[in-house]
N, C-alpha and C positions, 0 to 999 in steps of 0.2 A: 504493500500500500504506500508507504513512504517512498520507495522508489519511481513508481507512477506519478505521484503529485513533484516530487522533484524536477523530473520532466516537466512538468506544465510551471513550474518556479521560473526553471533556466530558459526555456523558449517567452513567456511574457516579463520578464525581467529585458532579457535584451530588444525586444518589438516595443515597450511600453517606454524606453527611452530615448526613441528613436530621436527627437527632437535635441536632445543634449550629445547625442555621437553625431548629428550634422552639424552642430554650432563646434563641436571639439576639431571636426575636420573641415571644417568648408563647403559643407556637402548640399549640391543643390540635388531638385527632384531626382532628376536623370539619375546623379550621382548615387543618392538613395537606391534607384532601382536596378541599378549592376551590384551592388552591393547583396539585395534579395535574392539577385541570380545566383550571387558567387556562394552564399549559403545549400541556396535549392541544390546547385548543379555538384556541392559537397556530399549531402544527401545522397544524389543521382550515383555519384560514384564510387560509394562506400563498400560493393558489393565483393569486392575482391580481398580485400583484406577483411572484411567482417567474415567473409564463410573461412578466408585462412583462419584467423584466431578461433572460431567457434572448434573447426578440425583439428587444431595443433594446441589448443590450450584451454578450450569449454567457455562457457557463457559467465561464470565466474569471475576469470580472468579480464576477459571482454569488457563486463560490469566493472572491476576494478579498474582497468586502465584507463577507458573512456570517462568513467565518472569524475574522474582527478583529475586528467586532461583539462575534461571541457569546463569544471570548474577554474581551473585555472586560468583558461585561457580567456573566461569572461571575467575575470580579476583583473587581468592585462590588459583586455582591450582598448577602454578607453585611456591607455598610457602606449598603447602602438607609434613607434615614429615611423614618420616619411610617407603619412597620407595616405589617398588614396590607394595607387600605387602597393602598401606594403597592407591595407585593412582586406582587400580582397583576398587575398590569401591567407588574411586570418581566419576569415568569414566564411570559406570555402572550408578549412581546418575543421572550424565549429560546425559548419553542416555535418560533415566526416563523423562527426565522434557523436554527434545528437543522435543520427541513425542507427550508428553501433550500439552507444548507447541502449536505444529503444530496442532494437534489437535483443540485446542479452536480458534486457528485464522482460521481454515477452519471453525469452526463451524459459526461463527462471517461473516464470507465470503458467507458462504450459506444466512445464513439471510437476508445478504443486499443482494440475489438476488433475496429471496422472496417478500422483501418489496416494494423493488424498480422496479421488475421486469426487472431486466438487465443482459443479460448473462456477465462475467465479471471473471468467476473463473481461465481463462486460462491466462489473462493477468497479474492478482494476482501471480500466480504459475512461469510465467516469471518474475516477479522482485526479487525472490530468485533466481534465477543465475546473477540479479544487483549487489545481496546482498556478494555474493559469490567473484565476479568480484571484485567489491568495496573494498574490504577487504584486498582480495590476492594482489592488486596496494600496498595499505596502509603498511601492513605484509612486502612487498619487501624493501618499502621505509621505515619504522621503522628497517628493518635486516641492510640497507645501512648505514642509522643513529646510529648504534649501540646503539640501544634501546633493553636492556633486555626482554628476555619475563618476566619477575616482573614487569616490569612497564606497558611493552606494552598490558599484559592481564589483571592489574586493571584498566587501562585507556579504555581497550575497555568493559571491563566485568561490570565496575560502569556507565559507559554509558549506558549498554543494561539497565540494572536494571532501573536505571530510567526511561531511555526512555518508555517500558513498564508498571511502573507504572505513568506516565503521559499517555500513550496512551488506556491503560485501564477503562480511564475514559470517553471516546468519545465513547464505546460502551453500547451496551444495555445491562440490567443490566441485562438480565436474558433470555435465549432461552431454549425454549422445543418445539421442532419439533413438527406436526401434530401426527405422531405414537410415539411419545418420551414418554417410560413407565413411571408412578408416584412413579411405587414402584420398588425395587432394585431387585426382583425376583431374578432368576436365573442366574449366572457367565458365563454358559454355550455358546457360542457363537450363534449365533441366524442362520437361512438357508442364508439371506441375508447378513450375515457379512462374511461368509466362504464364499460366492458367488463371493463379491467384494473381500474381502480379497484373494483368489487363482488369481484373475486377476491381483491384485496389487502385490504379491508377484513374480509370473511371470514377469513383469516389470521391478522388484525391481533389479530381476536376469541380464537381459538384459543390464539395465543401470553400474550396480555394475559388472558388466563383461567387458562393453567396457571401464569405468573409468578404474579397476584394469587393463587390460591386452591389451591397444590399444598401449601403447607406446612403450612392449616389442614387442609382433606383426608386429609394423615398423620396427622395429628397428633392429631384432633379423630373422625374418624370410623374410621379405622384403626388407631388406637392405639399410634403410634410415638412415642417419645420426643422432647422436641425439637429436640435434635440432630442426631436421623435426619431428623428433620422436614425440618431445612434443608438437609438434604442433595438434597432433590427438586429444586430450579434449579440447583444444580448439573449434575445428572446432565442433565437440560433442554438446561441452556447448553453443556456439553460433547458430547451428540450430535447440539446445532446446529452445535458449529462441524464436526466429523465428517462429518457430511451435506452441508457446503457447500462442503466439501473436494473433496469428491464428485460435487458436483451438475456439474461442466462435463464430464466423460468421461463419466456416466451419462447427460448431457442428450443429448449427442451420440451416442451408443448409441442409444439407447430414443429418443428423443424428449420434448420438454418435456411435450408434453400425457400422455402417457403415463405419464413418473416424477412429475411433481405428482398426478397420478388416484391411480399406483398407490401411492404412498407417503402420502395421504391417508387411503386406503381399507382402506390396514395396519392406520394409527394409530386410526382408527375402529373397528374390527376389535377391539384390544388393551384401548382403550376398555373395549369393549362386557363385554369380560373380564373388565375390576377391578367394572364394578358388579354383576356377578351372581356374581361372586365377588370381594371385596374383603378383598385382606392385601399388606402391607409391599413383601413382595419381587414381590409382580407388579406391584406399583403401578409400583416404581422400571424394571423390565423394559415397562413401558406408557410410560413416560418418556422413555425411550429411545428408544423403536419410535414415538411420536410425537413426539419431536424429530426426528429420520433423516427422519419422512416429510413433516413441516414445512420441513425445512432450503432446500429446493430452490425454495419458491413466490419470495417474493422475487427473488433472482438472477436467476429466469429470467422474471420480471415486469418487472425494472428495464432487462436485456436485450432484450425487444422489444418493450417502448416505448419507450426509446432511438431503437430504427429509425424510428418515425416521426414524433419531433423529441423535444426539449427539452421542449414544452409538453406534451405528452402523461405525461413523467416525471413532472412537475410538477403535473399533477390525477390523475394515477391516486396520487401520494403521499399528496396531502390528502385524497382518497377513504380511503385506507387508513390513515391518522390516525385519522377518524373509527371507524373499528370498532375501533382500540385504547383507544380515548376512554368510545365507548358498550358494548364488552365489557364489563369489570368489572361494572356498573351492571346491565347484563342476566342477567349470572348471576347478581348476587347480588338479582335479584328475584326469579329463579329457585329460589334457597339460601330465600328468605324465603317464597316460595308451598309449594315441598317440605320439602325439605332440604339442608342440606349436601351428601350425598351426589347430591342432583339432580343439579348440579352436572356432574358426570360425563356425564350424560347430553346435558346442553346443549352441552358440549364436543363430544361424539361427535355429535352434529346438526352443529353446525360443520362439523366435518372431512368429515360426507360432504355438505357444500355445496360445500365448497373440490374434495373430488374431482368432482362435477357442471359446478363453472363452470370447471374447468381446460378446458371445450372450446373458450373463446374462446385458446389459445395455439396455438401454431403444429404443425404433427407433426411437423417437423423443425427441428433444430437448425443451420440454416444461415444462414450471415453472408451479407450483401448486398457486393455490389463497393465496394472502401473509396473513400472521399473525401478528394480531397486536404484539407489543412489550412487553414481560412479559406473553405471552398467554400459 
């Protein structure tokens, strides 16, 4: 649990300061957004040394390295010299280590469901939007307190680090899935990793679309105030975490393939609503009804690819990097061929991709015979 909301710490600690790393470097819009790239396209390229370490030294180690890293390296940030120039390659770094990161605590997460036999991965996946929440409070109330980001990201960045490596030691030393290869074979992505990976990238698009472009939407094309405006990730992020609360007793009800379809094909549905009829209040009731039918893909993507190792986590993630990377970009070529409002529509194309490719998950929510520890 501590590890999940960690995550959602170190990702809105560094987005929630965005304003004081442009005034540290100079950085106008543009600049900001090579900057988002150089994180995203970190992410993207994690996948070679994440299945190496999961293969040569387990998710443990992975969890320890990467947690101390990327704490640290968001300690140092805002004290990087030589600008631009030397931040992308930090930001590129911190992508790297975020996904391995996430990575080894899914993989750590899988486990204890094998062991213990408990579905549990969705409520896991809901305490990084705690983590998230958590921070952005703290972020406003250190900006109020006029705490530099020097201080305020080695105070949160030497905390991650430790925390991490104290909480690296409460796990198992060592996880190799029932199909987890011994030998590093080939790079090549395997049929099951592009399987998950294309549903998780579709997702990626979905979610990375309504974050980037729900508050111009209100605000620009519905004509809500900006206030209201910002109130749309909110309501987003709040009935993701709702939905993921959710997603392990529904999973196991219904079955995985069936609540990602059907809660896909809601939000599509709702979609389809605000563009032919577009106002305020159904937008933010489409928010909803598409976060609730979002909530679920992940969890139960991270969950059975877990079952057939570590390295599967590991490129089905970076697969799904990539379509948080290349969303924005696509919509807003989207925004620039229509309009703003297109937009909407591209979104609802999404969601009923994501309910089509939920056929590569399983129809039932069933755990595999645990493995002892070290096996």
């Amino acid at each position: 649990m501590a590890s999940f909301i960690g995550l959602g710490v170190t990702f809105a600690t560094l987005m929630s300061r965005q304003p004081a790393l442009q005034a540290e470097y100079g950085l106008n819009a543009g600049d900001w957004g090579w900057c988002l790239l150089a994180a995203g396209a970190g992410g993207v390229s994690a996948y070679p040394l994440t299945r190496w370490m999961l293969l040569h030294k387990g998710s443990r180690a992975l969890l320890t390295c990467n947690g101390i890293l990327l704490g640290l390296g968001l300690a140092l940030l805002p004290w990087w010299p030589g600008g631009l120039a030397t931040l992308l390659p930090a930001l590129f770094c911190q992508g790297l280590l975020m996904n391995g990161l996430n990575v080894a605590v899914n993989s750590q997460a899988v486990h204890f469901e094998n062991r213990t036999g408990r579905f549990c991965m969705g409520r896991l996946h809901a305490l990084f939007y705690l983590g998230v929440t958590g921070a952005a409070i703290v972020s406003s109330a250190a900006v109020a307190a006029g705490l530099s980001a020097h201080q305020h990201f080695a105070i949160v960045g030497l905390g991650v680090s430790a925390g991490y490596l104290w909480l690296s030691r409460r796990f198992a030393v060592d996880i190799v899935a029932p199909h987890e290869p011994t030998e590093s074979g080939s790079h090549r992505p395997s049929r099951a990793v592009l399987a998950f990976g294309t549903l998780g990238a579709l997702a990626s698009i979905v979610a990375s679309g309504i974050d980037g472009w729900t508050p111009l939407l209100l605000h620009s094309v519905m004509g809500a105030s900006a206030s209201t405006a910002s109130l749309g990730l909110g309501t987003f992020s709040l009935s993701m975490f709702i939905g993921r609360m959710l997603t392990d007793p529904l999973a196991h009800r219904f079955g995985p393939r069936r609540l990602v379809r059907g809660g896909a094909l809601l939000g599509a549905v709702m979609l389809v609503a605000v563009s032919l009829m577009p106002s305020v209040p159904l937008a933010f009731v489409a928010l909803m009804v598409a976060g609730l039918g979002q909530a679920a893909v992940f969890p139960i993507l991270y969950s059975a690819a877990g079952r057939l190792g570590g390295h599967t986590i590991a490129g089905m993630a970076s697969i799904a990097s990539a379509g948080g990377l290349l969303g924005p970009m696509l919509l807003g070529r989207i925004a620039a061929l229509g309009s703003p409002a297109a937009v909407v529509v591209g979104l609802t194309g999404a969601m009923l991709l994501v309910g089509w490719r939920a056929q590569v998950l399983p129809q039932r929510a069933a755990l595999p015979v645990a493995q002892p520890v070290g096996a």
